[in-house]
C-alpha positions as CSV (number, residue, x, y, z in Angstrom):
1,X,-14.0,31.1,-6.8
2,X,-17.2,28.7,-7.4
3,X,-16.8,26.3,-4.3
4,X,-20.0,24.4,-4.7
5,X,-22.5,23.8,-7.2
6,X,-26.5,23.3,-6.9
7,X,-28.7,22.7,-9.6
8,X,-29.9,20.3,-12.2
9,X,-28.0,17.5,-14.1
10,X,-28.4,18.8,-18.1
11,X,-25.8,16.5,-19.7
12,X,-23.5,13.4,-18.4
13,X,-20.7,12.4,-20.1
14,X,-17.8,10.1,-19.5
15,X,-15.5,12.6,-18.0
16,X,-17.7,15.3,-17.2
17,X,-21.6,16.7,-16.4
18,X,-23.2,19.9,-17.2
19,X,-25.2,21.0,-14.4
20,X,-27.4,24.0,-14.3
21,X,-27.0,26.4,-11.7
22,X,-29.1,29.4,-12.1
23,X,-29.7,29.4,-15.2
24,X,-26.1,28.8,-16.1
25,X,-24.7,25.5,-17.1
26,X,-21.4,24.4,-15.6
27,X,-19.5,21.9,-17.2
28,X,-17.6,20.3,-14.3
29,X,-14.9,17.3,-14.6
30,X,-15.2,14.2,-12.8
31,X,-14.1,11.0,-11.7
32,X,-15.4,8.3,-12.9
33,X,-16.4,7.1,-9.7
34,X,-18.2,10.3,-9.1
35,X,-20.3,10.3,-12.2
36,X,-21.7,6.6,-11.7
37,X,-22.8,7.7,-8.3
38,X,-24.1,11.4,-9.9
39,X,-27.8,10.5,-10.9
40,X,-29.6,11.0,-13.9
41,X,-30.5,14.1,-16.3
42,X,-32.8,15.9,-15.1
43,X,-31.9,15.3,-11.2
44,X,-31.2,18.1,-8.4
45,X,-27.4,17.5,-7.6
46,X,-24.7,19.5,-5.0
47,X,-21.1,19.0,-5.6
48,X,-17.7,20.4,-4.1
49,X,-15.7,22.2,-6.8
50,X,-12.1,23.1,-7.6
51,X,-12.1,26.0,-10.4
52,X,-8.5,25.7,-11.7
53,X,-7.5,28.6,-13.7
54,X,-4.7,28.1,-16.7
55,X,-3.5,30.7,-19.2
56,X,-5.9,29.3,-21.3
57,X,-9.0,28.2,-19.7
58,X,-11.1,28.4,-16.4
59,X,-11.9,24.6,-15.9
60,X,-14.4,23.1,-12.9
61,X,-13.3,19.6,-11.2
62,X,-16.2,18.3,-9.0
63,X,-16.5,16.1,-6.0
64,X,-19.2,14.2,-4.2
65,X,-17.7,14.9,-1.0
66,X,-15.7,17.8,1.0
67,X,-13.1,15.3,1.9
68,X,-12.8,14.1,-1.7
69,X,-12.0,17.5,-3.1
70,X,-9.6,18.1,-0.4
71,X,-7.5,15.0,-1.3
72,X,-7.7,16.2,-4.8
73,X,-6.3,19.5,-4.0
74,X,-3.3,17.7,-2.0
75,X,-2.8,15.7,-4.8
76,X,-2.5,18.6,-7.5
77,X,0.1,20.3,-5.2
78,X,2.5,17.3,-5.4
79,X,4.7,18.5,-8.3
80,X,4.3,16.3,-11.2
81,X,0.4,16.0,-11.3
82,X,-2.2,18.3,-12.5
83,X,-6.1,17.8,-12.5
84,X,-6.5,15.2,-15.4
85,X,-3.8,13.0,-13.2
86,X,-5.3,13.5,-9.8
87,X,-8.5,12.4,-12.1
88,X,-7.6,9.2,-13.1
89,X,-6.3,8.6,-9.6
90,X,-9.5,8.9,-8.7
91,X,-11.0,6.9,-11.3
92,X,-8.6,4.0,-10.7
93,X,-9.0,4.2,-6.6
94,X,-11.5,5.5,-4.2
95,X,-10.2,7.7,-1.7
96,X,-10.7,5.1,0.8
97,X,-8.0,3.0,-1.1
98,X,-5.9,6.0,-2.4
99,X,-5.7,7.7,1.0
100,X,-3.9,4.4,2.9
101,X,-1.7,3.6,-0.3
102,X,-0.1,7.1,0.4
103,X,0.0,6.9,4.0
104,X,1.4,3.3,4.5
105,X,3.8,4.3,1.4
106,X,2.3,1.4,-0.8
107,X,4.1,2.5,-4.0
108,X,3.1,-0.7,-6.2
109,X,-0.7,0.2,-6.2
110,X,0.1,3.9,-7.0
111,X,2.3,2.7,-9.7
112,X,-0.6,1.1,-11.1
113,X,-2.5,3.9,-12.0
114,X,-2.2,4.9,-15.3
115,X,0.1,8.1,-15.3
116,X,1.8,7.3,-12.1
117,X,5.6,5.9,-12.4
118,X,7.6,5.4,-9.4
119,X,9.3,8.5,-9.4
120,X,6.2,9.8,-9.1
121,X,4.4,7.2,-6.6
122,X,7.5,7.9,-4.4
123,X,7.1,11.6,-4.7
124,X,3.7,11.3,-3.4
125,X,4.3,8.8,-0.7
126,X,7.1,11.8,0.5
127,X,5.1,14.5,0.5
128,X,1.9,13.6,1.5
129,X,2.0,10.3,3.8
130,X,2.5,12.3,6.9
131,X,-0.3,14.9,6.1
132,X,-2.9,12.1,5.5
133,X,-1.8,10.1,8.4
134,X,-2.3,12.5,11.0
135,X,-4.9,14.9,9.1
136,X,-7.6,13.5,6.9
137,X,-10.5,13.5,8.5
138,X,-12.5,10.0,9.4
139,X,-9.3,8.5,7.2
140,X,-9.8,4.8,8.2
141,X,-5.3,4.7,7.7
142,X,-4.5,1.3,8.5
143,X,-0.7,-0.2,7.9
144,X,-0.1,-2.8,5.2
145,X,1.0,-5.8,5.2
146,X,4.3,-6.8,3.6
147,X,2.6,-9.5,1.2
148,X,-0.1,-7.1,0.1
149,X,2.3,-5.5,-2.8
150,X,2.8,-8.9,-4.1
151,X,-0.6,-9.9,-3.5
152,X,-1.6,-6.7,-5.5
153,X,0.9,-7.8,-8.1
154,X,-0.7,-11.9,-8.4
155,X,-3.9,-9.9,-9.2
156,X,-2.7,-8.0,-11.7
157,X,-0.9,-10.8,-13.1
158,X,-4.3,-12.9,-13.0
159,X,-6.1,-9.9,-15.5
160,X,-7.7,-7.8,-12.4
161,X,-7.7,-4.0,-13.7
162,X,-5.5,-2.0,-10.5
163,X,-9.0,-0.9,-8.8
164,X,-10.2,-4.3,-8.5
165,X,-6.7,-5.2,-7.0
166,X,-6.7,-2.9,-4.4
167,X,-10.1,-3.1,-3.4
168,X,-9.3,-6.7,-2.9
169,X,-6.1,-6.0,-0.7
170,X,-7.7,-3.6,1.1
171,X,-10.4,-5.7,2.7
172,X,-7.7,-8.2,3.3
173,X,-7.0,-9.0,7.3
174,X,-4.2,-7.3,8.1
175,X,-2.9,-9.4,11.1
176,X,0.2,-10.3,9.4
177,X,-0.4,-14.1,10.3
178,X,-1.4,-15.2,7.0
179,X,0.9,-16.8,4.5
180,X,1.0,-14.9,0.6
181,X,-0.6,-17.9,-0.9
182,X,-3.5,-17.7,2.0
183,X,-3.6,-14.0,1.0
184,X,-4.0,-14.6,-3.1
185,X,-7.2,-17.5,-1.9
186,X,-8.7,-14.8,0.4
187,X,-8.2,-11.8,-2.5
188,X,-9.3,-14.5,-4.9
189,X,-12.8,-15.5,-2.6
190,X,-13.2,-11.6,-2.2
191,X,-14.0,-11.1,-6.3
192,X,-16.2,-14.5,-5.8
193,X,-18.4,-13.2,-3.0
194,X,-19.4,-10.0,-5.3
């Protein structure tokens, strides 16, 4: 099992990186999020890594963070999604945004995700909402206001891709005191102040 890798950046691609460890490359799958953040060629790098083994291949998914690749190895044990899934979930949200969608059962910003119907966003809300609500570690888990779906929906509506939306909910106040319409302005002043 290869649990971590050290060593230097040799190729960056979309999806993936290779990084030399030893003398070995490793090409290792990645978010998105997690390649921006990577470096450049050439650079020393550590991530955390998943080695999933199919019938036909040995593949390496790799993580900035511990807590990052444990989410993604929740997420891959929820039947119905496998690593290139739990990829793009990561892609779409950070696991500061995915982890409270799950826990406070906030099935329209899962559904957004590419890959992710409601069958499957209510799936995920079942199995893992109680897990990450009382076990993730440092989880900032805080409950959701009714509006927010909707407000999620205006977004997308307006031409906001899903992980724009939901970083925009999420720094919403969530006092519960605010009219929808106050909640679309504030979302709306959020993008602005970027």
């Amino acid at each position: 099992m290869i649990a971590r890798l050290k060593g230097t950046i040799e190729i960056l691609a979309s999806d993936y990186a290779v990084i030399n460890a030893g003398g070995i490359g490793y090409q290792v799958f990645m978010p998105s999020s997690t390649i921006l953040t990577l470096g450049m060629v050439g650079e020393e790098v550590r991530v955390y890594t998943h080695m999933h083994v199919r019938e036909d291949a040995i593949l390496l998914y790799g993580f900035s963070s511990d807590d990052d690749l444990k989410l993604f190895q929740l997420l891959i044990n929820v039947s119905g999604v496998g690593p290139k899934l739990a990829l793009a979930m990561f892609s779409t949200m950070n696991a500061e945004q995915l982890v409270p969608a799950i826990a406070c059962g906030s099935e329209e910003l899962l559904i957004a995700i590419p890959g992710v119907g409601k069958k499957l966003a209510g799936r995920l809300v079942l199995e893992l909402a109680d897990k990450l609500k009382s076990g993730w570690a440092d989880a900032k888990v805080m409950p959701l206001g009714e509006d927010d779906d909707e407000v999620f929906a205006a977004l997308l509506g307006l031409g906001y891709s899903a992980a724009e939306a939901s970083r925009a909910v999420m720094a919403l106040p969530h006092d519960g005191k605010l009219a929808l319409e106050d909640k679309v302005k504030q979302a709306l002043a959020y993008f602005s102040s970027k």
